[in-house]
C-alpha positions as CSV (number, residue, x, y, z in Angstrom):
1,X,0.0,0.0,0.0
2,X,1.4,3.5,-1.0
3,X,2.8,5.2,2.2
4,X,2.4,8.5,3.3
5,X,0.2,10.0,0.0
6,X,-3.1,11.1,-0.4
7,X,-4.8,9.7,-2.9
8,X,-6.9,12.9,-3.8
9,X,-4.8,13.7,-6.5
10,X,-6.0,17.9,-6.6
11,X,-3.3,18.0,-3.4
12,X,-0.8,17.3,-6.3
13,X,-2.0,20.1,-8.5
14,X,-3.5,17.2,-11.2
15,X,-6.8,17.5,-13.0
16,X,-8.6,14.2,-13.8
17,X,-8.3,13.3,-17.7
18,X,-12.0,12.6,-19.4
19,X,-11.8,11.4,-22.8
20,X,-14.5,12.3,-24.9
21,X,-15.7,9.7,-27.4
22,X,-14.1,6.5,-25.9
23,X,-10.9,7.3,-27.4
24,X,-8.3,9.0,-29.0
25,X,-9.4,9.0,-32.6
26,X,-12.7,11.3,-32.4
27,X,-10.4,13.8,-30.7
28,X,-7.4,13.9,-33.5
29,X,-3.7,13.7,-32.6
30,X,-4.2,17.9,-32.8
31,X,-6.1,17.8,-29.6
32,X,-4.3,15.3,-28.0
33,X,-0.7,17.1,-28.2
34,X,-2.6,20.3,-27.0
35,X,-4.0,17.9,-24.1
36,X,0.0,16.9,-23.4
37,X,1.4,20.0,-23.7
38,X,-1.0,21.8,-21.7
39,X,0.2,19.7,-19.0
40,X,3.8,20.0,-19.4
41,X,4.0,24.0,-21.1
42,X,4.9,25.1,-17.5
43,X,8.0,22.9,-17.0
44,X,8.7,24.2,-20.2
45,X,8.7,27.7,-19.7
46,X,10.0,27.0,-16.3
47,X,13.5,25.2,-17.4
48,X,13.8,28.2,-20.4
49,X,13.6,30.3,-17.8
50,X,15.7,29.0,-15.6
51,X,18.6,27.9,-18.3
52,X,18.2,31.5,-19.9
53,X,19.2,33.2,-16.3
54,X,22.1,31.0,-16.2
55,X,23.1,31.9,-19.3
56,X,23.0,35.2,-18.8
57,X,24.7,35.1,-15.4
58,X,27.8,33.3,-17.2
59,X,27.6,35.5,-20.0
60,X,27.7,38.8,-18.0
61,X,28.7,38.3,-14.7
62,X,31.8,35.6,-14.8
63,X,32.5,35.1,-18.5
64,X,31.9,32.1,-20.7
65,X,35.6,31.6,-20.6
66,X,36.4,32.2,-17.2
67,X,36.6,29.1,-15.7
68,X,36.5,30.3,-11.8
69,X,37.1,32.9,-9.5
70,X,39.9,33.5,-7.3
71,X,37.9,32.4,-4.3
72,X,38.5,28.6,-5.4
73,X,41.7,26.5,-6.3
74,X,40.2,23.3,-7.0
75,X,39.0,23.7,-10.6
76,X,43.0,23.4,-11.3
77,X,42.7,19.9,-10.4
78,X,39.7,19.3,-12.0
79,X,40.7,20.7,-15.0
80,X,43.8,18.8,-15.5
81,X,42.3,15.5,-14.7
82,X,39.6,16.4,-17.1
83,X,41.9,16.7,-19.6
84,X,43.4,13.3,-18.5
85,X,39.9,11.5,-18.8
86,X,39.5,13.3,-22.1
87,X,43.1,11.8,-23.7
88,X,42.5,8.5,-22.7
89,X,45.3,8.7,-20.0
90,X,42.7,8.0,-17.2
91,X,42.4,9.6,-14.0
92,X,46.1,11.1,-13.1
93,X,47.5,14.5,-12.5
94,X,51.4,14.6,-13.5
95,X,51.5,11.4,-14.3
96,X,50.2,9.8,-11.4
97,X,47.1,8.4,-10.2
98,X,44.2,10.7,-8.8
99,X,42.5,10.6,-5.6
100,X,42.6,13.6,-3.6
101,X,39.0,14.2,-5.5
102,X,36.2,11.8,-6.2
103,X,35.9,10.9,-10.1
104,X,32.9,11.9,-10.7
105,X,33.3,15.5,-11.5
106,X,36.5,15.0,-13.9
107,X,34.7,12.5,-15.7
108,X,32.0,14.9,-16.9
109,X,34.7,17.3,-17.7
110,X,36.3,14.6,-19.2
111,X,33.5,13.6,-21.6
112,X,32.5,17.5,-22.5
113,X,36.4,17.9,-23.3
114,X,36.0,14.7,-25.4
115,X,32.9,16.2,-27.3
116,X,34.2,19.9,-27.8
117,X,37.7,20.1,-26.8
118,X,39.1,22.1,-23.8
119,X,36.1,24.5,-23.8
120,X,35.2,26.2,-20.6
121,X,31.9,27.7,-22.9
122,X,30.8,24.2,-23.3
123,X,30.9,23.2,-19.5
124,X,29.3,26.4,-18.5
125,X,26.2,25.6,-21.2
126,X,26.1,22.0,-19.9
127,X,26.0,23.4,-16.4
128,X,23.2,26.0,-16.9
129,X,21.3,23.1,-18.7
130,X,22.0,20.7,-15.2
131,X,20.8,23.7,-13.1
132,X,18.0,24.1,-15.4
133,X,16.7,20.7,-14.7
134,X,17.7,20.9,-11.1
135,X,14.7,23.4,-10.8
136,X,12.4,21.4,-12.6
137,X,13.5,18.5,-10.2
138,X,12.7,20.8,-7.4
139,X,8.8,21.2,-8.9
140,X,8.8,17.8,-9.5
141,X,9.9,17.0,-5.3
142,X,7.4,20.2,-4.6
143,X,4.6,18.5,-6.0
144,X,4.9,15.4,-5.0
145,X,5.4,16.5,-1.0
146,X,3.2,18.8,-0.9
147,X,1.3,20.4,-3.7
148,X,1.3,21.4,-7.7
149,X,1.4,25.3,-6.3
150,X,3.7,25.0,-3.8
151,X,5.9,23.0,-6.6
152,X,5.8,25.4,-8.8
153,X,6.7,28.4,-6.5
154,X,9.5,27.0,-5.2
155,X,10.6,25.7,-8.9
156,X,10.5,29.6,-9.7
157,X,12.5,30.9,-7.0
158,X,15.0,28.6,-7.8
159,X,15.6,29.6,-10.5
160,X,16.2,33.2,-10.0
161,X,18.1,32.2,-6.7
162,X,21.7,33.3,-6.7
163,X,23.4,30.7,-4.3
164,X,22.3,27.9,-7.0
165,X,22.8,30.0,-10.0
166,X,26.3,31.2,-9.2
167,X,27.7,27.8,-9.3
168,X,26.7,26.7,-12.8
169,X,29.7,29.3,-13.8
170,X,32.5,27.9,-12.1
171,X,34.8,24.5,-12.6
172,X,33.4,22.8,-9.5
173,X,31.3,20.0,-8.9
174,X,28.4,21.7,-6.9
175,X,26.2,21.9,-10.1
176,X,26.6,18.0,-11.0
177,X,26.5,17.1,-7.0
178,X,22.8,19.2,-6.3
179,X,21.6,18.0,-9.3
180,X,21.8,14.3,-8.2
181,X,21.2,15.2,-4.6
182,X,18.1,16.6,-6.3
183,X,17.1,13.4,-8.3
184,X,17.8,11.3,-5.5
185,X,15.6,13.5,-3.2
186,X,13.0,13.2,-5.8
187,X,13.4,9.2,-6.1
188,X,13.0,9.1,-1.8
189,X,9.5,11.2,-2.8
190,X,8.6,8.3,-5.1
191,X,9.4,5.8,-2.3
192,X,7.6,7.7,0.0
193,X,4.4,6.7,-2.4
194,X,6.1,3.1,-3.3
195,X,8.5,1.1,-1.7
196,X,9.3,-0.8,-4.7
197,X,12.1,-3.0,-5.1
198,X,12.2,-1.2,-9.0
199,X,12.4,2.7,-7.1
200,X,14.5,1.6,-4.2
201,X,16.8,0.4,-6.8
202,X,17.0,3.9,-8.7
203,X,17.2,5.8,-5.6
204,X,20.3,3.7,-4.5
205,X,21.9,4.0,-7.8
206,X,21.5,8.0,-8.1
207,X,23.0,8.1,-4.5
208,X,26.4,6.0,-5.7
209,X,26.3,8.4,-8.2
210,X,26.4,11.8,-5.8
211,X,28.8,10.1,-3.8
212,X,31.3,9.7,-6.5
213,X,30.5,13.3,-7.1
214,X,30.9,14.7,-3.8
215,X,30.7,11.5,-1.0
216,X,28.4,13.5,1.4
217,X,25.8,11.4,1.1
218,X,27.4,8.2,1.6
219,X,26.0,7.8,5.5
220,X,22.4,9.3,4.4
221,X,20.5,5.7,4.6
222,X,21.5,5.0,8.5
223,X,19.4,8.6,8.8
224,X,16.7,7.1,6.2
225,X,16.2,4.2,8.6
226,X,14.3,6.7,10.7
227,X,12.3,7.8,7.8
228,X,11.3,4.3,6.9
229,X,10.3,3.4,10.3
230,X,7.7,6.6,11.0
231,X,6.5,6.5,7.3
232,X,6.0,2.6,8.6
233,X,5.7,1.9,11.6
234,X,7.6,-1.4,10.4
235,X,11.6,-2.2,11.3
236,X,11.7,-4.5,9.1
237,X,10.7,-2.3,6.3
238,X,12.8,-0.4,7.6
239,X,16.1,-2.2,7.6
240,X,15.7,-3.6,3.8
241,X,14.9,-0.2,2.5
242,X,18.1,1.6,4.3
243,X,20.2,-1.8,3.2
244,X,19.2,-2.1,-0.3
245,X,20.2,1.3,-0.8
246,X,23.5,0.6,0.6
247,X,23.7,-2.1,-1.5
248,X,23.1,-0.4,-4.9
249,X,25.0,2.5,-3.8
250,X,27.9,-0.2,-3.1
251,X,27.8,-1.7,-6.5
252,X,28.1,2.2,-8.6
253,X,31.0,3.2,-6.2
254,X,32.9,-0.7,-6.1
255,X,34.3,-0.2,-9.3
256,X,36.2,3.0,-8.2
257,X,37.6,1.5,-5.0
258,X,38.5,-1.8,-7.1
259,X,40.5,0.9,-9.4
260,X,41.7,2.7,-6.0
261,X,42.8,-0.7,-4.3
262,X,44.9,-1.5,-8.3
263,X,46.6,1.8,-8.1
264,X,47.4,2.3,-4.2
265,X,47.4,-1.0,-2.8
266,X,44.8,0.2,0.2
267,X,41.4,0.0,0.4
268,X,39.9,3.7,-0.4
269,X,36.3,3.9,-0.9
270,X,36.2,7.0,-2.8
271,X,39.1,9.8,-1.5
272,X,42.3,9.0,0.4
273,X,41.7,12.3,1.6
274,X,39.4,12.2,4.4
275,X,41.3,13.0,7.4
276,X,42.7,15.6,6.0
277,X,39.4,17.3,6.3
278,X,38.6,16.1,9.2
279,X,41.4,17.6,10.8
280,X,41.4,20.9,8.7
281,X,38.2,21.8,11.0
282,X,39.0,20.0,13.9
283,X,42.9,21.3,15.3
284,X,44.4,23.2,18.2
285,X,45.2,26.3,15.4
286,X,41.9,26.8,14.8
287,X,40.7,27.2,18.0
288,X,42.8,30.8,18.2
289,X,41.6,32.2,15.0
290,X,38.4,34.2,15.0
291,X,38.0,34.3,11.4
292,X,38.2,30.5,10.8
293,X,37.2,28.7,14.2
294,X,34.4,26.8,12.4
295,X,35.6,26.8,9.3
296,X,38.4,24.8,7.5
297,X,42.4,25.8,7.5
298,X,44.8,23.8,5.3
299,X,46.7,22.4,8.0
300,X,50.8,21.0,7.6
301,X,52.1,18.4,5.6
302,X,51.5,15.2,6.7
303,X,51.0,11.5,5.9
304,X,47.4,9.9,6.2
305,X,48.4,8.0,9.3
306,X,49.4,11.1,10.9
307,X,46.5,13.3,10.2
308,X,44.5,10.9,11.5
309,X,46.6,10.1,14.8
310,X,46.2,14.4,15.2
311,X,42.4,14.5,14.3
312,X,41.8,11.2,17.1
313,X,44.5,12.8,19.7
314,X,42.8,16.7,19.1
315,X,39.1,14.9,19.5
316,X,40.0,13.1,22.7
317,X,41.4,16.1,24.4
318,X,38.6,18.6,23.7
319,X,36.0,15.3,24.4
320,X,37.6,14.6,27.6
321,X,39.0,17.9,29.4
322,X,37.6,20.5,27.2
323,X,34.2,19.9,26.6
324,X,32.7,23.6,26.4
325,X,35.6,24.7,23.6
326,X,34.3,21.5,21.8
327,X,30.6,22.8,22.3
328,X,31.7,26.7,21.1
329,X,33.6,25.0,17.8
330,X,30.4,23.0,16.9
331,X,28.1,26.0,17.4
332,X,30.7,27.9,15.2
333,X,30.3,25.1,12.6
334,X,26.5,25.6,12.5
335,X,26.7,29.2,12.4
336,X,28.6,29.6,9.5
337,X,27.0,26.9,7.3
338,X,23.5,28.8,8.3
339,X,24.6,32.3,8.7
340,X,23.8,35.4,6.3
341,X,27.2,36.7,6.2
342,X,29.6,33.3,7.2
343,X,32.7,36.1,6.4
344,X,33.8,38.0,9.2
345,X,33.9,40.4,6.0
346,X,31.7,40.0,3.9
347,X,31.5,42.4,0.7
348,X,28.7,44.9,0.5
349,X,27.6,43.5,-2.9
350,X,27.5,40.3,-1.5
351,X,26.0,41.1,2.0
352,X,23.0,42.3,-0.2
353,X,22.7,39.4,-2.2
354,X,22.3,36.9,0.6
355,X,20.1,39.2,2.3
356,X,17.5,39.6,-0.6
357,X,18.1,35.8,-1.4
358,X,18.6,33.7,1.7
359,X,17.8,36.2,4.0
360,X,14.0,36.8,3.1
361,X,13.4,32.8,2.5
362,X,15.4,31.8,6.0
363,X,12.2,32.9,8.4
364,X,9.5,31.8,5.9
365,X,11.6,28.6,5.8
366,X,11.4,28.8,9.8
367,X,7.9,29.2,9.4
368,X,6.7,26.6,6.8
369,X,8.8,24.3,9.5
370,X,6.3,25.0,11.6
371,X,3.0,24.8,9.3
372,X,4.1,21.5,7.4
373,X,4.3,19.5,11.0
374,X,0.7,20.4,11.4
375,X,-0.5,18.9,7.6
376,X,-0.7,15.3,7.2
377,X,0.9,14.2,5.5
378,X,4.2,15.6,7.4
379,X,7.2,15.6,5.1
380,X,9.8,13.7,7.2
381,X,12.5,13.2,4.3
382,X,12.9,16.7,4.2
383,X,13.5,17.3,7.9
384,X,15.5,14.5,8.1
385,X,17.5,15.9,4.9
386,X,18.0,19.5,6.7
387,X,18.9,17.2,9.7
388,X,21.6,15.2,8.5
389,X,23.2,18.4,6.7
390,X,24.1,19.9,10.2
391,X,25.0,16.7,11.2
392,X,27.7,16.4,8.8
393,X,28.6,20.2,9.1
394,X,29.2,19.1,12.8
395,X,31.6,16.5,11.9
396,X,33.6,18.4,9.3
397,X,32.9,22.1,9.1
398,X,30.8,25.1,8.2
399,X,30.6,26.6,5.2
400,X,28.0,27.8,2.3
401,X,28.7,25.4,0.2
402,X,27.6,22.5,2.3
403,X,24.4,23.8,2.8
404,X,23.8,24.2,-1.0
405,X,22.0,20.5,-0.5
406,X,20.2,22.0,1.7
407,X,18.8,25.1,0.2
408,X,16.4,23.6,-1.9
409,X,14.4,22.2,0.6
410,X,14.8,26.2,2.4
411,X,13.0,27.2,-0.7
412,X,10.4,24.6,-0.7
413,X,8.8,25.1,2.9
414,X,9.2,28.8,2.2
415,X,7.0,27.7,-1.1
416,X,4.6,26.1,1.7
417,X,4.6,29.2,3.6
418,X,3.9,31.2,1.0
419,X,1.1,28.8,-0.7
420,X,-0.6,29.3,2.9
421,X,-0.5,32.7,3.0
422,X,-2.1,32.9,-0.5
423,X,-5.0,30.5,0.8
424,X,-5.3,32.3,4.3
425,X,-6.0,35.8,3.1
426,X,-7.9,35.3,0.3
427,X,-5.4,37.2,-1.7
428,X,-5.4,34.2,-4.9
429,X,-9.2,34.4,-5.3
430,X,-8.8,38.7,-5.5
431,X,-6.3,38.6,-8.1
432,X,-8.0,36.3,-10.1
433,X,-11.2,38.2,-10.2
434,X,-9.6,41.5,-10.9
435,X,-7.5,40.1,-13.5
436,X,-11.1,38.8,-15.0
437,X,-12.8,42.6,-14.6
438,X,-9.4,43.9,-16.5
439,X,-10.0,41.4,-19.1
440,X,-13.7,42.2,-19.5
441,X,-13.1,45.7,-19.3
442,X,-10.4,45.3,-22.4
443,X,-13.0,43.3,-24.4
444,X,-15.7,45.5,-24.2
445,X,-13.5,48.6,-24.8
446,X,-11.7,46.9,-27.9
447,X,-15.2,45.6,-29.5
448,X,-16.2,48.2,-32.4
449,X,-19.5,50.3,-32.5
């Protein structure tokens, strides 16, 4: 039996189809593409939309041929491994093998570089088009959680929003990573209506895929577990749901570690470089420095074995005999991956973005919180989503860029909140009937005596 969906399908924004006539053939294929169409003209418009900001943005702002700004080294790397994919030498950098960044990234630079030779303008049109179709994921997630209207909302103030338009014009794998996050978010909404071995399979699949894209969603189904159970009621449900995505997510990332294991002689899952992050947010040094305590610094040259002997020996002492540091460096974390301004200077220009952005959406976000607990059905997945981002930020560290996941789902309870308001005050019916009077008023004016 479908969990956790109404069957009335008017909560999902869908009309019932009547065919006139017993069938398609009194109607003509004319009326039946207008029948189609009608149905999907607002995706349409929605991804041109959405694609043609991006455009613009790249076009404009950072420059078709610009492949980053100067506030991010990485793209180097991916670059160069890109390049590598692209001539057939694999994944290697100078000559050696690659794994300080998952594949998953290089390999789409890799096949665009393939396709149309080292051209930043072609990744930064295959970006807008993936950001595009984020936006149209996030109507998809919209409707199916809550309603058509709150879908389509959210869907449009995505794809005006600047925090997921800005990365479609740099070399980093943000873009590719929310997308899947985005799929795989949607494919947990389809679950949430079917636990199907077919869906669970697909949902599994998309999240090996993100995680050899960015591997931040590699612990997601011990969270899901929860989600499973109150959707439920049933552990056992529970358990094969969270391990048959494990299992699928297992077989897409295998053949990397296989390659990994080849190349290194160690068993690494997806990165070799995980302590070093761990320890870049968690070290004595950061501690004294205002302006990164709860961030990330690169920390000294090390080998794996020692970063982690620093990260275990740093955790132990702040676990054990400084507990209320450890508290003050976790609340750090959180503030910076949810604060307007994580900078300690933040540029005017930017200041003002966030605030007419993220600002304006962070307390209707607060409040659709609120309001969606007190709807059947209540969307669990996505509080457990928002959940499981801070939990991560508390392991590693705080930033913007982690909560890019996570600003989707900001957007669609502010969508709820804002769907409410509309209903509540009446305000929807008022429009509509003085956009009716404006109509009739043009008629009769334009009709000749």
């Amino acid at each position: 039996m479908p969990v956790g969906r109404t069957t009335d399908m008017s909560r999902a924004g869908a009309e019932p189809v009547t065919e006139a006539g017993g069938g398609t053939s009194s109607q003509g294929w004319g009326d039946v593409l207008r029948r189609v169409l009608a149905g999907r003209l607002p995706l349409l418009w929605l991804f041109v939309a959405a694609l043609l900001v991006r455009l613009l943005f790249n076009v404009l702002v950072i420059g078709m041929e610009v492949p980053t700004q100067d506030t991010f080294s990485d793209w180097k790397e991916y670059d160069l491994v890109g390049l590598s994919v692209a001539s057939g030498t694999g994944f290697t950098i100078y000559g050696q093998p690659y794994l300080i960044h998952p594949p998953g990234y290089p390999l789409f630079l890799g096949i665009l570089y393939l396709l149309f030779g080292h051209s930043y303008v072609a990744v930064k049109v295959a970006q807008s088009l993936l950001g595009a179709l984020t936006c149209v994921v996030i109507l998809l997630i919209g409707e199916r959680v809550f309603t058509r209207r709150v879908g389509m909302v959210a869907a449009t103030i995505a794809a005006v929003y600047p925090h997921l338009v800005y990365y479609t014009g740099i070399l980093m794998s943000e873009t590719l990573f929310l997308f899947l996050a985005m799929v795989f978010l949607c494919a947990l909404a389809m679950l949430r209506e079917d636990f199907s071995p077919k869906r669970m399979a697909f949902a599994g699949v998309i999240l090996g895929l993100a995680s050899l894209t960015r591997p931040m969603l590699m612990f997601i189904p011990a969270l899901l577990f929860f989600w499973v159970w109150i959707e439920c009621r049933s552990t056992k449900r529970a358990l094969v749901v969270t391990a048959t995505l494990w299992l699928w997510m297992a077989l897409v990332i295998l053949p990397w570690t296989v390659r990994n294991y080849v190349v290194t002689g160690a068993v690494v899952p997806i990165v070799a470089t995980h302590w070093v992050t761990l320890y870049g947010a968690n070290n004595p040094v950061i501690l004294e420095n205002p302006d990164a305590v709860g961030g990330w610094v690169d920390p000294e040259p090390m080998r794996p074995e020692e970063y982690r002997a620093a990260y275990v020996a740093f955790m132990s002492e702040m676990l054990l005999h400084r507990p209320l540091d450890f508290v003050k460096l976790e609340l750090h974390k959180l503030k910076r991956f949810w604060s307007l301004f994580p900078k300690t200077q933040t540029p005017r220009r930017d200041a003002l973005i966030n605030l007419l952005s993220y600002g304006w959406l962070l307390p209707l976000f607060l409040v659709g919180m609120a309001l969606a607990a007190r709807v059947p059905p209540t969307p669990w997945m996505l509080y457990l989503w928002v959940a499981y981002f801070c939990l991560l930020t508390l392991v590693m560290h705080g930033t913007t860029r982690y909560r890019l996941p996570v600003d989707p789902v900001i957007i669609l309870f502010a969508a709820f909140t804002l769907a409410r308001v509309w209903d509540r005050t009446g305000l929807g019916p008022r429009l509509q009937d003085w956009g009716n009077r404006i109509s009739r008023s043009s008629t009769t004016t334009g009709v000749a005596p």
